[in-house]
Backbone bond lengths (Angstrom), bond angles and torsions (degrees), N, CA, C in turn:
res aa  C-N    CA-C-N  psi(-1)  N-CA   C-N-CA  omega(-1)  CA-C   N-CA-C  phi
1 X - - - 1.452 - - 1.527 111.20 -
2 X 1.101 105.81 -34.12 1.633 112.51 -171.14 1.667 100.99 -80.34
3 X 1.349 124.32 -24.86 1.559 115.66 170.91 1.790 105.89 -56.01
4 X 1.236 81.43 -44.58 1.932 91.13 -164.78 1.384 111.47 -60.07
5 X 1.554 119.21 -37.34 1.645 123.14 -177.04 1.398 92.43 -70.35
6 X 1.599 138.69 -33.06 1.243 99.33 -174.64 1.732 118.69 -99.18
7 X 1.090 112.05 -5.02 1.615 122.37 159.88 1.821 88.68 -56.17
8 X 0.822 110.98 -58.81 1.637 108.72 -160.89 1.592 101.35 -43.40
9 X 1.348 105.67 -61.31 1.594 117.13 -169.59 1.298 104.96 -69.42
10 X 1.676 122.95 -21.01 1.928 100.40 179.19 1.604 97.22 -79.80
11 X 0.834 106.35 -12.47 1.972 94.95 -171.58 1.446 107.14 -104.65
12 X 1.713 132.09 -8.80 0.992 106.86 154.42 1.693 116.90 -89.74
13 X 1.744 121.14 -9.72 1.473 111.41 167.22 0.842 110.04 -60.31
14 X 2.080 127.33 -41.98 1.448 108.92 -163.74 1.713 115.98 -85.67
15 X 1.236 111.44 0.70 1.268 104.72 167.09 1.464 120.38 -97.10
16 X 1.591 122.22 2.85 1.485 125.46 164.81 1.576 94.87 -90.13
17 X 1.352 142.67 -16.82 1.297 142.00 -171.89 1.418 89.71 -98.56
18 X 1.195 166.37 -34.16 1.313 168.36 -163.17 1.961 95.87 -87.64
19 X 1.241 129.11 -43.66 1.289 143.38 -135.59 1.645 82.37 -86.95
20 X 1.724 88.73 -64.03 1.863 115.15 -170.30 1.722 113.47 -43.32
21 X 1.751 110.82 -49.75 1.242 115.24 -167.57 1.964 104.44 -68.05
22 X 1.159 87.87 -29.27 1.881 103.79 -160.84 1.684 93.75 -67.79
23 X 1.274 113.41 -43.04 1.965 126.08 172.87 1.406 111.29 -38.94
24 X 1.689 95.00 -78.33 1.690 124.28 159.35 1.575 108.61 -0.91
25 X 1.857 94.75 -99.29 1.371 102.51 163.68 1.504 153.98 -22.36
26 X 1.497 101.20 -52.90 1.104 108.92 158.82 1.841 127.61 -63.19
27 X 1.189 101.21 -37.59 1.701 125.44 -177.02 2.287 93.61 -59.56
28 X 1.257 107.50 -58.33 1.203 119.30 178.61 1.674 101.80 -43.06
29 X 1.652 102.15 -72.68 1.412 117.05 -151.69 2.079 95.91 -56.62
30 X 1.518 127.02 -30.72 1.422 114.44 178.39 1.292 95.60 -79.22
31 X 1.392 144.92 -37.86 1.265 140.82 -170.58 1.477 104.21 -54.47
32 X 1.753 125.09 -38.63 1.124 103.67 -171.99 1.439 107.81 -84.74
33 X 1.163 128.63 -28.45 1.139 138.37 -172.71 1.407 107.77 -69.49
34 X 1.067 131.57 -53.49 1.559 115.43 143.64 1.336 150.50 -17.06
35 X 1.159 114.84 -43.52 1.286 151.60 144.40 1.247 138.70 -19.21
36 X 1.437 66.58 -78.45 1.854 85.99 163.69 1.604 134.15 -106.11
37 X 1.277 98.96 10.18 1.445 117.05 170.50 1.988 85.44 -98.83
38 X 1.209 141.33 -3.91 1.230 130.66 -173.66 2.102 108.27 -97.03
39 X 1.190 65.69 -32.60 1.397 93.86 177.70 1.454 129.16 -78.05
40 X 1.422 125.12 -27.79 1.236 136.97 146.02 1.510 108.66 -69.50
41 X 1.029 123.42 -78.54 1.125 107.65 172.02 1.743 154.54 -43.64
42 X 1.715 100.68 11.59 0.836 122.41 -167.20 1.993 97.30 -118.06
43 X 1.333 101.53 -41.91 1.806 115.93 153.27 1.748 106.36 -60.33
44 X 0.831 129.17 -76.96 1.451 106.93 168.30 1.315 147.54 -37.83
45 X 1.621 113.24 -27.68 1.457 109.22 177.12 1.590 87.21 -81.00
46 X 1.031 147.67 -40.70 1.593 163.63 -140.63 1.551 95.42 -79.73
47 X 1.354 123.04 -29.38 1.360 141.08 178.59 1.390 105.50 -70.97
48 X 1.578 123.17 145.18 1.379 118.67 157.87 1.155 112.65 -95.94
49 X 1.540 126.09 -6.88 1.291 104.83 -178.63 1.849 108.68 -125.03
50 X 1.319 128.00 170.63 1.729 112.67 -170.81 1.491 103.14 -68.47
51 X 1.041 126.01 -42.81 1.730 123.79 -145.29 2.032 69.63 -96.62
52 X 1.332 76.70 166.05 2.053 122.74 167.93 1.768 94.13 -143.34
53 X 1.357 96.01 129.16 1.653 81.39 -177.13 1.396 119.58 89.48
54 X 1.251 94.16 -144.10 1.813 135.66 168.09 1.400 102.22 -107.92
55 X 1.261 132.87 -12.28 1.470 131.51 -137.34 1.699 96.21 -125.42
56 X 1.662 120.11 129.70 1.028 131.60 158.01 1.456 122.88 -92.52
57 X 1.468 102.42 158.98 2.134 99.29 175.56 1.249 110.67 -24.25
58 X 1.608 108.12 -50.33 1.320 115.94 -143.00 1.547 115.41 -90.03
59 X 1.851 103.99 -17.92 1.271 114.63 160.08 1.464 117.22 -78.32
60 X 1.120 113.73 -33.19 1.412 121.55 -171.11 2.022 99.49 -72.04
61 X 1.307 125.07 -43.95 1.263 109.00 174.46 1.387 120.12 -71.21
62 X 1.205 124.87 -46.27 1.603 136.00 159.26 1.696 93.39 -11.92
63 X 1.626 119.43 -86.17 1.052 161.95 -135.98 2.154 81.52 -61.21
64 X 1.617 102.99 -57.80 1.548 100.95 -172.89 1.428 114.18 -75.62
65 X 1.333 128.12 -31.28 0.933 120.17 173.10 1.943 124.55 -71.53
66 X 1.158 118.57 -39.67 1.225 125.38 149.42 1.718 134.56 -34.80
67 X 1.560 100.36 -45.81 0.891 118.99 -151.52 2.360 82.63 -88.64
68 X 1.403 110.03 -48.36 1.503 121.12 -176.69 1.583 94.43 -53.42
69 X 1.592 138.97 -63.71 1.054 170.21 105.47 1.836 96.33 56.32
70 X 1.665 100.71 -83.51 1.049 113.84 -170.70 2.136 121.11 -69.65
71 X 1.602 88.94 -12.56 1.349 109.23 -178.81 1.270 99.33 -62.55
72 X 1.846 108.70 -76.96 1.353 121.19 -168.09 1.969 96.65 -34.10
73 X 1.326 118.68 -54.83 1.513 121.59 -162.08 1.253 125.81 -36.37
74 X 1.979 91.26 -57.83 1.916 101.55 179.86 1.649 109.63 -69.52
75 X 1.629 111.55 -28.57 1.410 110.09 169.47 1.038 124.18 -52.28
76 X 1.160 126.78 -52.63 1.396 129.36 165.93 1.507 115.63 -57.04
77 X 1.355 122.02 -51.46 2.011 115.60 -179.98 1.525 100.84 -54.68
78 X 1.778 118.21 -29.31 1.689 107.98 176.83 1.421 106.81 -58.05
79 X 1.396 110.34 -65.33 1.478 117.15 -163.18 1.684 113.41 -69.43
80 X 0.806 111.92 -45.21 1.771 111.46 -172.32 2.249 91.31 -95.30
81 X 0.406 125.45 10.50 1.908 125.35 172.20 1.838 97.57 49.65
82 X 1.241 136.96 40.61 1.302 141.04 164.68 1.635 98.44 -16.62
83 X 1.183 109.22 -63.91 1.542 122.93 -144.54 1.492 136.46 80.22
84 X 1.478 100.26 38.19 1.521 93.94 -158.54 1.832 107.59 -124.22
């Protein structure tokens, strides 16, 4: 019985350690995106005129969030093999 309680307890630590990193990550991945949506927007008011480019605020955040968005995606089809 006592083998089994601790099989029990490595697979429920490693799934609070699986739970924790996945939090983490996510907590990071808006932090950066924050960031740098703070940060453009901080080049734009700094701007006299709306566009940089071709590109407005409003394209330019579109553009980061999409762009963070599509990261997390293929990261994940690498690591877990989605296939997609």
């Amino acid at each position: 019985m006592n083998k089994y309680l601790r099989i029990l307890y490595s697979q429920i630590s490693s799934q609070l350690i699986y739970k924790f990193d996945t939090c983490v990550k996510l907590a990071l991945k808006v932090m950066q995106i924050l960031t740098t949506v703070f940060i453009w927007k901080a080049i734009y008011i700094s701007n006299e005129y709306n566009y940089i480019g071709e590109y407005s605020y409003n394209n330019m955040i579109m553009y980061i969030i999409l762009a963070n968005v599509a990261s997390v995606i293929f990261l994940l089809n690498l690591v877990l093999g989605w296939g997609l």
